[in-house]
TORVO-462876 format. One record per residue (C-alpha): residue in one letter; x, y, z. Coordinates in steps of 0.2 Angstrom, whole numbers, plus 5000, padded with zeros to 4 digits. Each point is the difference from the previous one (the first is absolute). Layout:
N
aXYZ...
//
This chain:
791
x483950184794x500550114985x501850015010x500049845000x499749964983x501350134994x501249905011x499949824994x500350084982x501350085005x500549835009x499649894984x501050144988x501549965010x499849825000x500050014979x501250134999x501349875012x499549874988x500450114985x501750065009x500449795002x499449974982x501150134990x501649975013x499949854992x499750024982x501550125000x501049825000x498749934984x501449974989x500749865014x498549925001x499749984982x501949934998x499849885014x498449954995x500849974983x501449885006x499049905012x498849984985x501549964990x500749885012x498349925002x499949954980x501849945001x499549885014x498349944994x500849964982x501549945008x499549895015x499949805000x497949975001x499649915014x498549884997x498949945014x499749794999x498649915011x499449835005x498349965012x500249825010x498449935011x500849905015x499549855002x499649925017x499049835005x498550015010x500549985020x499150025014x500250065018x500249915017x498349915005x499050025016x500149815004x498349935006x498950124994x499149964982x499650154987x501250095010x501250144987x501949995002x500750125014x501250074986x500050034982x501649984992x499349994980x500350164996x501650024990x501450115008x500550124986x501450075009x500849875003x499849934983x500750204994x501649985012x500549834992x499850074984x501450145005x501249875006x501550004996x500249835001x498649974984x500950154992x501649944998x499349834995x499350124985x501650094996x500849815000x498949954987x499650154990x502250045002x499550185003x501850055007x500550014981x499350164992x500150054982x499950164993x500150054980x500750185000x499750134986x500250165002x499750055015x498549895003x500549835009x498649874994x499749845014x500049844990x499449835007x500049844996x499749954982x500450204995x501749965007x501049954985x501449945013x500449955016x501550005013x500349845011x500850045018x501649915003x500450125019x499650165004x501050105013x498650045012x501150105013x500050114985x498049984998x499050145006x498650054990x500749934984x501349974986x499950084983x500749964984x499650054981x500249914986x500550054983x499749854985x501350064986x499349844990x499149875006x501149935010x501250125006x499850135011x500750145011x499649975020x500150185009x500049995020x498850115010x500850164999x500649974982x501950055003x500549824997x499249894983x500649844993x499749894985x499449825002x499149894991x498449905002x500349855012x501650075005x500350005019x500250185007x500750015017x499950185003x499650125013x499749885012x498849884992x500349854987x498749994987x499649934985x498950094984x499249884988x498650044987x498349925005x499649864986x498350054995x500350185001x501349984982x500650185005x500750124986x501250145012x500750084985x498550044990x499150055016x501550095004x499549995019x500650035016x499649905016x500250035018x499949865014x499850035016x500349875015x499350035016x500149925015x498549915009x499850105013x499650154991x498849914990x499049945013x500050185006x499550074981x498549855001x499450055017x499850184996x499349974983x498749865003x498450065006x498849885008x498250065004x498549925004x498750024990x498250045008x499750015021x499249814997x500749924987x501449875000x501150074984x501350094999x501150124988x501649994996x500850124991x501750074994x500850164990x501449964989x500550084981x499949824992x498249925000x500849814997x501150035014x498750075011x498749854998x501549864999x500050075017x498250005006x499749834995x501649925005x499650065018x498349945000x500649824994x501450015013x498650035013x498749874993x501449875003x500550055018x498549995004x499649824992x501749975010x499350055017x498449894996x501149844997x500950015016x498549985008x499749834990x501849955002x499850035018x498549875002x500949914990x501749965011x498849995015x499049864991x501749904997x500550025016x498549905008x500149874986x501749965003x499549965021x498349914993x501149894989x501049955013x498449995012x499449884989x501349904997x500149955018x498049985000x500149894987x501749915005x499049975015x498549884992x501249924990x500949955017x498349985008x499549854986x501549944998x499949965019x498349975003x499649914983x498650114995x499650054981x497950065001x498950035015x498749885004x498250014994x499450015014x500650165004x499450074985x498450075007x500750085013x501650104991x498650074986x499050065015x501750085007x500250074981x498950165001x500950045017x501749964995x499850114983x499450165009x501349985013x501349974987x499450184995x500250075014x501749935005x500650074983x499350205006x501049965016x501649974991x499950124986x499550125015x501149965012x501350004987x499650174992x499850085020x502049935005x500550084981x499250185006x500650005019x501649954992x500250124989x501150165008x500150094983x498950064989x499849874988x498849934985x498649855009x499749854990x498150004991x498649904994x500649875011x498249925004x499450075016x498350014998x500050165006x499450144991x500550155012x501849925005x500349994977x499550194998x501150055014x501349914996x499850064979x500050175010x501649985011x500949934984x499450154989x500750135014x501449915000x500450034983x499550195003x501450005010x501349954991x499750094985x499950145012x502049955009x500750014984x499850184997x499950065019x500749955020x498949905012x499750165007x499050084987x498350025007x499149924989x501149845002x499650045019x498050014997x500349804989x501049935017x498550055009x498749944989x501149834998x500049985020x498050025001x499849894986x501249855005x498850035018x498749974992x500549864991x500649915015x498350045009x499049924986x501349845000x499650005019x498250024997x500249854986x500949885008x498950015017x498649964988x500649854990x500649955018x498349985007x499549914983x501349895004x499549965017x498349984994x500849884989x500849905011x498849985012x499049924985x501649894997x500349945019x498149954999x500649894983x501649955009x498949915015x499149894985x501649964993x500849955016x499449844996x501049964985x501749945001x501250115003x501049964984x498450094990x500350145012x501650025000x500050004980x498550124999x501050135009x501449984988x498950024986x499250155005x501650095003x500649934982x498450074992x500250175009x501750044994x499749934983x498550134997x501050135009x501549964989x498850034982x499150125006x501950095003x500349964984x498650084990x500550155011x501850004992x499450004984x498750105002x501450155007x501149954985x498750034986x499750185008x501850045001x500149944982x498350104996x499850175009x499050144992x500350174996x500250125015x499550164986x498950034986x500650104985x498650144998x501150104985x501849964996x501250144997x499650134989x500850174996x499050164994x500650074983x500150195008x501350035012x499950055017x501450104999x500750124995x498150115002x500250134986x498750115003x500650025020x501850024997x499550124987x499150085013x501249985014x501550094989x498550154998x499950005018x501649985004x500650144987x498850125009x500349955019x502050024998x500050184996x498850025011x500849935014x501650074998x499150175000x499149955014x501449985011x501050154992x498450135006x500149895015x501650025006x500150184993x499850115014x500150204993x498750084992x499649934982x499150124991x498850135004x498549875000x501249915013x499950175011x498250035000x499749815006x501150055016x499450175004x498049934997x499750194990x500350095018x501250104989x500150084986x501349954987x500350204991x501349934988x501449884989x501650035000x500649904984x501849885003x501450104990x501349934993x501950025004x500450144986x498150085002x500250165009x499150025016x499650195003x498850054988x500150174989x499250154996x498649964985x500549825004x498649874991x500949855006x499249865009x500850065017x499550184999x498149924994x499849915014x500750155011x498750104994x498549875003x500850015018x499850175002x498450014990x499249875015x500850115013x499450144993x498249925002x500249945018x500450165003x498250074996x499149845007x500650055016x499150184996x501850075004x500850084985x500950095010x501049845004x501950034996x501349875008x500249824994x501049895010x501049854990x500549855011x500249815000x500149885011x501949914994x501550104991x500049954981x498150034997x500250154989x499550145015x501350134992x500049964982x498150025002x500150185010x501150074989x499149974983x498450035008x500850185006x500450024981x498349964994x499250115013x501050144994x500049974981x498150114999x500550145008x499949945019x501350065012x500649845008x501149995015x500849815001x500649985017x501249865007x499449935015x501049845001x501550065011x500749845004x500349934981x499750144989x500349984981x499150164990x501350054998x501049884989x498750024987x500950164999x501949935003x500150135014x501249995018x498449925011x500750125015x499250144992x499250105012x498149965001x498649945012x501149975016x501150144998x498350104998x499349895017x501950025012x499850204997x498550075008x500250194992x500449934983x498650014986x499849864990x499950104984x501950035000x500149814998x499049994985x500849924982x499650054984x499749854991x501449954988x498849934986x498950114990x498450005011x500250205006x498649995011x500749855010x500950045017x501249885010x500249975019x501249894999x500549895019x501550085004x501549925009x499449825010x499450065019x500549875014x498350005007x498550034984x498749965009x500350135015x500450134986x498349984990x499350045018x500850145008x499050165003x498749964985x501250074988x499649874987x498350045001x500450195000x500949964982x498349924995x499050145006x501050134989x500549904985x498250004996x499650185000x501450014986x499849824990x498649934991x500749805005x501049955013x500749834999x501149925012x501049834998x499949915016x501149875010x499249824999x498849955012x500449825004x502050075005x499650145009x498650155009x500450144992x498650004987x498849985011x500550105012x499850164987x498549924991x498750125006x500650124990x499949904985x498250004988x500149874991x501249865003x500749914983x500749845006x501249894987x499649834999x501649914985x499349854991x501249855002x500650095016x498850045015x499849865008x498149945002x500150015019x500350184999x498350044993x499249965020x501250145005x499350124988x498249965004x500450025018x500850194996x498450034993x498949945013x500750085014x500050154990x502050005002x500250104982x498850114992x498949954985x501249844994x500050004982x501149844992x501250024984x500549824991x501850014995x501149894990x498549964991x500649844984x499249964985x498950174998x500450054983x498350074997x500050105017x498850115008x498649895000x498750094993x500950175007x501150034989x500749994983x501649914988x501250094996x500350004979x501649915004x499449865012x500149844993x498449924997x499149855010x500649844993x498649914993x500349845012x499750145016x497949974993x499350055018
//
């Protein structure tokens, strides 16, 4: 347990020590963030002071719709209607409201494709109506030339002259007002509004209009007005609209809801105009009907010399009065009905039916107000969409099952008035057998009579029904109901200070941050030595920093040397020095010094660590072990074919000590073994009869430290095939240099136990004036921490 407890400490120091690597790699950059924050934050007040407000205007309507019913289940009392079709269909009533159609009848009205604009500074101020002190009438615009819109500015050098510049301001004129400018394309006219008394040279203004084409206003009001409803049940709705001038913004609110109160009256009327024609159309065969009925008892009296009906038939036509007055009813359902059934089977399209025509029939009305009300659905619906739109297609079907089930009632209606009528004339043949004993004058002149009384009645009653569809035509009520007119709020909607303020924060802090991102994303060498232990997870010990020097900085270190280099040499050989007696083997003598790549500073470090070795009174032997590429010695400008290492390995009876180089520098007690001339085969070379593992073996009965630079390990074998020999391994890792990738071959050397004790040295370490880390100590000519480097 107590293991394991030491663990997930260990696990959670990590963790924070990661988080504090990531912190700090980023604060190095602090100055970035604070100047980007700066500029966004800049940018954000130059926006919000300069950027047109946008105000937010809105209006609530309730639609209005009668009470209908549904289709009733014929024959059955206290029975409910098989569909309920009061409920308002607010989609429907939102899509009509988006139409184009109603839209451009607003910009018609409202003659919103003429913009005006009062330009100071560089603020542009929308002016509408009555703030307009002037206003441009359109003689022809050049719409081939018309996409989004066309620009000019005006600038009044008195109050009546002025200086017209074209979009792009490469081109100005002088006119006057009422002059008639043909330029650019258009012909217009500029004339002072007669209210408005404007003063251009004391206000010293400049104007802009702008003329836009239709198209792209419906677009701007299509994306601009919102439509919502408001509640799951109610029937109201919001409209609302964003816009920097509040006049302009309700001008257009209400003008779009008078524009749809109206169409909607329209389609009401055409409902009455429709019953209307129908009307006139059976009056015109009735009048003729009864002109030949009444043409007829003219001839009749004329021939037969009858004015009045005998007395004595008297009783007997009042007893045939009752009869005769309900089948006169009767007889006028049949023909309204059969009438109204030939319209409806006649009827291919979809088309308005006549109402209120007198069939006393309460089902065949509502169905019928019903058909006529989807009817109108429809159409509203065609003008902004194609019959195959499916809710067009879901109306067709409803039209069909309704004109069904008008035709069923009709059938139902006419079978029943044509038993009552047979009723009713069964009554009447049982008259007709009295009457058979009159004279067949009387009867004769009855029978006109009635047919002259029938068509009379039919004939007024038509006529009430004409006027009857005329007054509603002339009368229709509202189809919505004003809840609020437009109003705008007094705070803008936009620009929002408080978030743009925020986003520019944001944004000022994100950038950098990105960009850094991406850069240590992208970066693949090793970064830093907080980089390095991230990779190798602490399974190796880091000894050392080599600091970055620069291009006049000398890179071998002297004798008595308190530079930053020969420091951080020192704190080298001090952790070495330590390894060395937590192994419990002082006696440990030979350091190896590899790489994996060329370039990672394996010599450079070999040689000043040889120096720093030696400079307290230890003999050091430095031995170059890189055959292939060896570069000792041009620290010392020497020929590189001096005999060395494989001249000692290709003569078996030669001892190596004849090969040895004083060193050139003023370290007495450091010895050279340099490489010698390039061998055509290394590898076999370092293997041959042991006898680089002889040298070893002697070397370190004479020398206090033996260190040997080696070939790479990534390129070739030859340091590991020698390794054994080795105590400690110090393996050079550049900053900026050694890719990332190479760190899994360096935990795989030390997990397979390919080279002894691995010890890493950071080289090419930036940024580290104040080196050592806690190890060391500055120099008195090091230049101090600058104060901005806090961490």
């Amino acid at each position: 347990m107590e293991e394991y407890n030491t663990g997930n400490l260990q696990t959670q120091h990590g963790e924070e020590e990661n988080l504090k690597y990531v912190l700090y790699k980023y604060l190095r950059y602090w100055p970035w963030f604070l100047i980007s924050v700066i500029v966004f934050i800049l940018l954000a007040v130059l926006y919000v002071k300069y950027a047109t407000p946008i105000y937010q205007t809105t209006s609530e309507v309730k639609i209005l719709k009668d009470d209908e019913g549904g289709i009733d289940l014929s024959g059955l009392s206290d029975a409910s209607t098989l569909f309920n079709y009061n409920k308002v269909n607010l989609q429907n009533e939102i899509q009509i409201f988006k139409s184009r159609r109603l839209h451009r009848e607003v910009i018609r009205k409202l003659n919103l494709k003429t913009s005006y604009y009062k330009i100071s500074g560089f603020e542009e101020e929308l002016l509408f109506g009555n703030e307009v002190p002037f206003q441009v009438e359109w003689f022809h615009v050049d719409y081939g030339e018309l996409k989004e819109g066309i620009a000019y500015e005006l600038r009044f050098k008195n109050d009546s002259v002025f200086t017209l510049y074209n979009e792009y301001k490469d081109s100005s004129f002088t006119y006057s007002l009422y002059d008639t400018i043909n330029k650019f394309g258009t012909s217009f006219l500029v004339k002072p509004k007669l209210l408005a008394h404007p003063n251009f040279t004391e206000e010293e203004a400049t104007y802009k209009i702008v003329y836009q084409s239709e198209n792209s206003l419906l677009d701007f009001l299509a994306r601009s007005l919102e439509i919502v409803t408001v509640g799951d049940k109610s029937d109201i709705l919001s409209l609302s609209i964003n816009g920097s001038n509040r006049s302009k913004n309700e001008a257009i609110v209400n003008t779009l809801i008078d524009v749809f109160n109206q169409d909607g009256i329209e389609d009401n009327r055409l409902v009455s105009k429709r019953t209307k024609e129908f009307v006139e159309e059976r009056l015109e065969l009735l009048v003729q009907d009864l002109d030949t009925v009444e043409s007829g008892l003219v001839e009749f009296k004329e021939r037969n010399d009858v004015v009045t009906v005998e007395s004595s038939v008297q009783e007997l036509f009042s007893k045939e009065a009752n009869s005769e007055a309900e089948k006169f009813k009767i007889e006028t359902q049949l023909a309204l009905a059969n009438d109204f059934e030939n319209l409806l089977k006649s009827q291919t399209e979809y088309d308005l039916l006549p109402a209120n025509l007198g069939i006393e029939s309460k089902t065949i009305n509502e169905l019928t107000a019903k058909y006529n009300e989807l009817i109108i659905e429809r159409n509203r619906l065609l003008m902004s969409s194609t019959e195959e739109n499916p809710v067009v297609l879901k109306l067709n079907d409803q039209l069909e099952q309704l004109k069904n089930n008008i035709l069923v009632s009709l059938d139902s209606y006419l079978n029943g008035l044509q038993t009552s009528y047979a009723k009713l004339e069964g009554r009447e043949n049982q008259y007709s057998g009295e009457i058979n004993s009159l004279p067949q004058k009387e009867k004769e002149l009855k029978t006109i009579l009635r047919q002259q009384g029938i068509k009379e009645r039919l004939y007024l009653f038509l006529l009430q029904k004409r006027e009857e569809a005329a007054l509603s035509y002339a009368i229709t009520s509202p189809t919505i109901k004003i809840v609020d007119y437009a109003y705008t709020n007094t705070l803008p909607v936009a620009p929002k200070k408080n978030i743009i303020l925020l986003a520019g924060l944001v944004i000022g802090g994100l950038l950098p941050f990105g960009i850094l991102y991406l850069k240590f994303l992208f970066k693949t060498s090793v970064a830093s030595r907080e980089d390095l232990e991230i990779y190798l997870h602490r399974s190796i010990p880091i000894i050392g920093e080599i600091p970055l020097l620069g291009n006049n900085a000398s890179k071998i270190i002297t004798r008595s040397d308190q530079s930053v280099l020969a420091e951080s040499f020192r704190i080298v050989r001090t952790n070495i020095i330590s390894q060395f007696k937590r192994n419990g083997a002082e006696h440990d003598k030979v350091i190896f010094v590899t790489s994996s790549i060329k370039g990672e500073g394996k010599t450079f470090t070999a040689l000043n660590l040889s120096k720093i070795f030696s400079s307290f009174s230890k003999k050091v032997l430095l031995i170059g072990c890189d055959l292939r590429n060896p570069q000792i010695h041009q620290y010392f400008e020497i020929n590189k074919n001096i005999p060395g290492l494989s001249d000692y390995l290709n003569n078996e009876s030669s001892d190596f000590r004849k090969y040895i180089q004083q060193s050139s520098s003023d370290f007495e007690n450091l010895d050279i073994l340099y490489s010698g001339s390039v061998p055509p085969n290394p590898a076999e070379l370092l293997l041959r009869n042991e006898r680089f593992s002889d040298l070893i073996s002697e070397a370190r009965k004479i020398y206090d430290y033996i260190i040997v630079d080696t070939a790479p390990t990534v390129y070739v074998t030859d340091s590991l095939l020698i390794a054994e020999n080795a105590d400690v391994t110090v393996y050079m890792v550049k900053q900026d240099v050694t890719d990332k990738r190479l760190i899994d071959h360096i935990k795989n050397l030390n997990n397979n136990n390919k080279l002894n004790n691995i010890s890493i040295v950071l080289n090419g370490v930036k940024n580290n004036v104040n080196y050592g880390y806690g190890y060391g100590y500055i120099s008195d000519d090091e230049v101090e921490t600058p104060f901005w480097k806090f961490w």
